[in-house]
C-alpha positions in Angstrom: 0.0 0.0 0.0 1.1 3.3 -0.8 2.5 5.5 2.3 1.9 9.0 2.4 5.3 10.9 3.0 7.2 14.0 2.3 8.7 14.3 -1.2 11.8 14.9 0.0 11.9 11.4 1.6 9.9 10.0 -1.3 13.2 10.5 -3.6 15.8 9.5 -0.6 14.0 6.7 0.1 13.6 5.8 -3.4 15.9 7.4 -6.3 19.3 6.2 -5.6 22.4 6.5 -7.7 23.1 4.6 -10.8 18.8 3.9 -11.0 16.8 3.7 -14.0 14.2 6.3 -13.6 11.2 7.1 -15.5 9.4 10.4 -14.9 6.7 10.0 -17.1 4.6 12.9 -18.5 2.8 14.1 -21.8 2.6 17.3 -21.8 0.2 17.5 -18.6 1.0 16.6 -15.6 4.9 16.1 -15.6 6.1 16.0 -12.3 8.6 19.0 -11.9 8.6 19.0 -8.4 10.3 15.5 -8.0 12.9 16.2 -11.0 13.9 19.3 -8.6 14.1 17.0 -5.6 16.2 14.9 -7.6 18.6 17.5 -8.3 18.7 19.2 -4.8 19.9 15.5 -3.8 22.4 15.3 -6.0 21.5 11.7 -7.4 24.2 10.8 -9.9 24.8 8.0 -12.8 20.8 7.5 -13.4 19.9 5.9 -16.7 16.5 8.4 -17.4 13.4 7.2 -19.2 10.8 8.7 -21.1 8.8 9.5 -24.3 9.3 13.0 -24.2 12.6 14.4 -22.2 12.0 18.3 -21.9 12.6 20.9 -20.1 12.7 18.6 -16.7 15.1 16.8 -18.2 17.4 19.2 -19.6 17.7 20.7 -16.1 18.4 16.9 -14.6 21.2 16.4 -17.7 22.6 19.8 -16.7 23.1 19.3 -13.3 24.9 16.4 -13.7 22.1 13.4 -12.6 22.4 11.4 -15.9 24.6 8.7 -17.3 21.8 8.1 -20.1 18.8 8.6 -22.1 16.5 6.5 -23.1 13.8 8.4 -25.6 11.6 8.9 -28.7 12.0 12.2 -28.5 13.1 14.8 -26.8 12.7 19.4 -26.8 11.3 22.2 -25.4 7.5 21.6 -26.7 6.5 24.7 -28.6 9.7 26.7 -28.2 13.0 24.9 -30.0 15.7 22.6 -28.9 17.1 21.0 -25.2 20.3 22.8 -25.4 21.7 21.1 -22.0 20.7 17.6 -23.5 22.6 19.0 -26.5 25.8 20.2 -24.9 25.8 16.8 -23.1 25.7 15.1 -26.8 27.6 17.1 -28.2 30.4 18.3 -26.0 30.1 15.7 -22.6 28.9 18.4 -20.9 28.7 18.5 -17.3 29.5 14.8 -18.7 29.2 12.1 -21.4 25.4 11.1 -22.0 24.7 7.7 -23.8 21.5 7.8 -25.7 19.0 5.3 -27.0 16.9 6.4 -29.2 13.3 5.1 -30.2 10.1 5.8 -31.7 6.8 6.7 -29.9 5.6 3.1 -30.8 8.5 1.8 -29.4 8.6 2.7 -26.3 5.0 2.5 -25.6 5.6 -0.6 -26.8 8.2 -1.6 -24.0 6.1 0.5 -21.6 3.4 -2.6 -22.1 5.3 -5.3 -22.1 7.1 -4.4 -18.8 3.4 -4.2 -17.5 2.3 -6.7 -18.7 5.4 -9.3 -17.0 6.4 -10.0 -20.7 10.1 -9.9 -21.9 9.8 -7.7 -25.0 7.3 -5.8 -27.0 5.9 -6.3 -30.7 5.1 -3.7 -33.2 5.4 -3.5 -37.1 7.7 -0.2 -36.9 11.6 0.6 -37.4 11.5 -2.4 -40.7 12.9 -0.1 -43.1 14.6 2.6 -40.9 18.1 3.2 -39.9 16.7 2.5 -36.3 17.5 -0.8 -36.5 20.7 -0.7 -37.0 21.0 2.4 -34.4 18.9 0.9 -31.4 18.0 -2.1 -28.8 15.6 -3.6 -31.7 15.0 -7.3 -33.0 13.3 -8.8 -36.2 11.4 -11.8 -35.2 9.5 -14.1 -37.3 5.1 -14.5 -36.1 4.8 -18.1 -35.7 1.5 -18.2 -37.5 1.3 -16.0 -40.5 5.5 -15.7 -41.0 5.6 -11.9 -41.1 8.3 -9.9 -40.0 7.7 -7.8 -37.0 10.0 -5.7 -34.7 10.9 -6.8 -31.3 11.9 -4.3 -28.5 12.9 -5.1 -25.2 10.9 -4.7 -21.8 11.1 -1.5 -19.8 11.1 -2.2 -15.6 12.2 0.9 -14.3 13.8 0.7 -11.0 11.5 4.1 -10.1 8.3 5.6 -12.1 7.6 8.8 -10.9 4.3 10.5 -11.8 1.9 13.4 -11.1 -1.5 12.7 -10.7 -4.5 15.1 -9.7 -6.2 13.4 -6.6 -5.0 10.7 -4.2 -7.7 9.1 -1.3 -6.4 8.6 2.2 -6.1 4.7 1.0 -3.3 5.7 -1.3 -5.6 5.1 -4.8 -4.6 7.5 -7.2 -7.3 9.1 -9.2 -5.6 10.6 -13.3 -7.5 12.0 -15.9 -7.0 13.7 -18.6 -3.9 13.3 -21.4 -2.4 10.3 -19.4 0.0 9.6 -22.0 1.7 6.2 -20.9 1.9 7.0 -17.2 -0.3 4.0 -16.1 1.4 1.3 -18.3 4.8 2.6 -16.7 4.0 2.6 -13.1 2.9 -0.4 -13.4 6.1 -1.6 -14.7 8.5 -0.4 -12.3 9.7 -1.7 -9.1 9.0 1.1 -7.1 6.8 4.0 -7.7 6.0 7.4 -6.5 2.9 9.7 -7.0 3.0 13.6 -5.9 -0.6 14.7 -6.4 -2.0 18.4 -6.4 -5.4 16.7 -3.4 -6.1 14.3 -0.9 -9.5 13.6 -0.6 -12.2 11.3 1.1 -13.2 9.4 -1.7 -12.1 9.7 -5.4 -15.0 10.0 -7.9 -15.0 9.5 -11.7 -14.0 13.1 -13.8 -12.8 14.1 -16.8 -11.7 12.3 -20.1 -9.6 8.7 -19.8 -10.5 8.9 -15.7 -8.3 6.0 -14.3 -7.5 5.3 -10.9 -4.3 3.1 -10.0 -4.9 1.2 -7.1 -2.8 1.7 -3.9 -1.0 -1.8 -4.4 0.6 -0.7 -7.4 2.0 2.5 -5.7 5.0 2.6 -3.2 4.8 6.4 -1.8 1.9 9.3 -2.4 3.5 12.9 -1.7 0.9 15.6 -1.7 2.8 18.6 -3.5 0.2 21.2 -5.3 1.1 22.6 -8.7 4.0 20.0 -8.7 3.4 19.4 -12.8 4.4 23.6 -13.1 5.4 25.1 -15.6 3.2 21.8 -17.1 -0.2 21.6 -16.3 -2.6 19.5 -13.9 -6.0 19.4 -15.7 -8.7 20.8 -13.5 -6.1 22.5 -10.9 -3.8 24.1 -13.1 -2.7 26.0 -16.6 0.6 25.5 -18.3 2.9 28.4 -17.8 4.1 29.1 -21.5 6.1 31.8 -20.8 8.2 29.8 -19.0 9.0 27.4 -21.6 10.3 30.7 -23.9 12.0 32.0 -20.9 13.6 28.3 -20.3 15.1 28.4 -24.0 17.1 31.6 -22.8 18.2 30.5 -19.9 19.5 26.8 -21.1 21.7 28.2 -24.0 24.4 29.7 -21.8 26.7 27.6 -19.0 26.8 30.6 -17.1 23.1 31.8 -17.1 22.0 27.9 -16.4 24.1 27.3 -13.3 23.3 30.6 -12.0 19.6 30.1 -12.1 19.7 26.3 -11.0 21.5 27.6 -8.1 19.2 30.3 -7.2 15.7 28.6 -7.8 16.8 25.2 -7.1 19.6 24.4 -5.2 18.5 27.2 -3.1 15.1 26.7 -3.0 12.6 24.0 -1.5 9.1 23.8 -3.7 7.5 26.1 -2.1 10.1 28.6 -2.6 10.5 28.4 -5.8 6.3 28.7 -6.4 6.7 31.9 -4.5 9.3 33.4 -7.1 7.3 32.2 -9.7 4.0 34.6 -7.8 6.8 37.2 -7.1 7.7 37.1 -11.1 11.1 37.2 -10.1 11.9 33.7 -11.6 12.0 35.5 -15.1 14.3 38.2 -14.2 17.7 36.4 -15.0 16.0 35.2 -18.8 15.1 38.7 -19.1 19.3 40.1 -17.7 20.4 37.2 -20.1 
């Protein structure tokens, strides 16, 4: 059953170094608040997971968490380019970052079959791309028609990390909305960790794709309002879009990145950085810069 706890002992108990973590998230409800956590503790040599590596990301690559990516994707949506996952590619900077690269398909593929207890994933993608010589992907034979279909490896994280909107005091957790893959991954991983923007008595059905993941499947609820920011929680929340442009600034220069990690992360606990965000001062180096 799922025990409530801080966030901060969520990830110590948890996130340790050399993990594979996936902190899952399509466009709504990506949860921020944990990726900063991660940072302010200073876990080191994780292997990182997930469909869409953005702006969370690029701040965990840049701060020196990551040993590797595993993707089918990765930017700042809307704006333009991760330019700390690129100077990590590029110029093994803070350090070297292996990458494995998929499609969509694929990875929702291996999503599934670590849910589902099965060793690898089927789809009829990558035949005919440069993927397969460039990835973890097989070409296996269907026993009963003869067709050639692509194979890709299970994903088990050691941690999933999500954001959800409601939790009860049972530990269910109640998601609706775009719920990407989130589901499919918790229930892959070993060990998983909710934050959620409520606690409440009793969840009741809401929204598009309403789901609830029972409290057997999760390992630790933390209640941490607006904890998807600058990404959005349907029904609690908006997504911040100036902060994505301001984020493009920021990220391009060493300097201006370090700096602004230090003073709204390192620095900060959640709540203090929600208040600079209230205060607008949060924008002031992207605007200096």
């Amino acid at each position: 059953m799922g025990q409530f706890t801080s966030l901060s002992d969520a990830i110590s108990d948890l996130v340790y170094d050399g993990a594979a973590v996936a902190l899952e998230g399509f466009t709504h409800l990506i949860p921020f608040a944990a990726g900063h956590e991660v940072i302010r503790q200073s876990k080191k040599e994780l292997t990182l997971i997930r469909l869409t590596p953005d702006v969370i990301y690029d701040q965990m690559i840049g701060m020196g968490c990551a040993r590797k990516l595993v993707f089918s994707w990765g930017g700042n949506p809307g704006v333009g380019s991760l330019h700390r996952l690129r100077d990590a590619v590029e110029n093994a900077h803070p350090g070297p970052l292996e990458i494995e690269e998929h499609s969509h398909a694929g990875m929702a593929a291996r999503y599934s079959a670590g849910a589902s207890g099965l060793p690898f994933g089927v789809l009829r993608g990558y035949l005919g791309t440069d993927l397969e010589e460039r990835t973890n992907v097989a070409r296996i034979e269907c026993p009963f028609t003869g067709e050639s279909l692509s194979a890709v490896p299970a994903i088990n994280p050691d941690v999933t990390v999500i954001h959800a909107q409601q939790a009860d005091r049972k530990g269910n957790i109640g998601i609706w909305g775009i719920t990407g893959v989130q589901r499919e991954i918790a229930l892959a991983a070993r060990a998983v960790l909710v934050t959620v923007e409520e606690i409440v008595d009793d969840l009741q059905p809401r929204g598009p794709n309403f789901a609830v993941l029972p409290a057997w499947t999760v390992d630790a609820v933390a209640h941490v309002p607006r904890g998807s920011h600058p990404s959005y929680s349907m029904g609690y929340t908006t997504r911040d879009n100036p902060f994505y442009t301001m984020w493009d600034v920021i990220s391009r220069d060493r300097s201006l990145f370090d700096d602004w990690m230090k003073e709204y992360i390192l620095s900060r606990d959640f709540d203090g950085y929600l208040a600079a965000l209230d205060d607008g001062s949060i924008l002031e180096m992207a605007s200096n810069g």
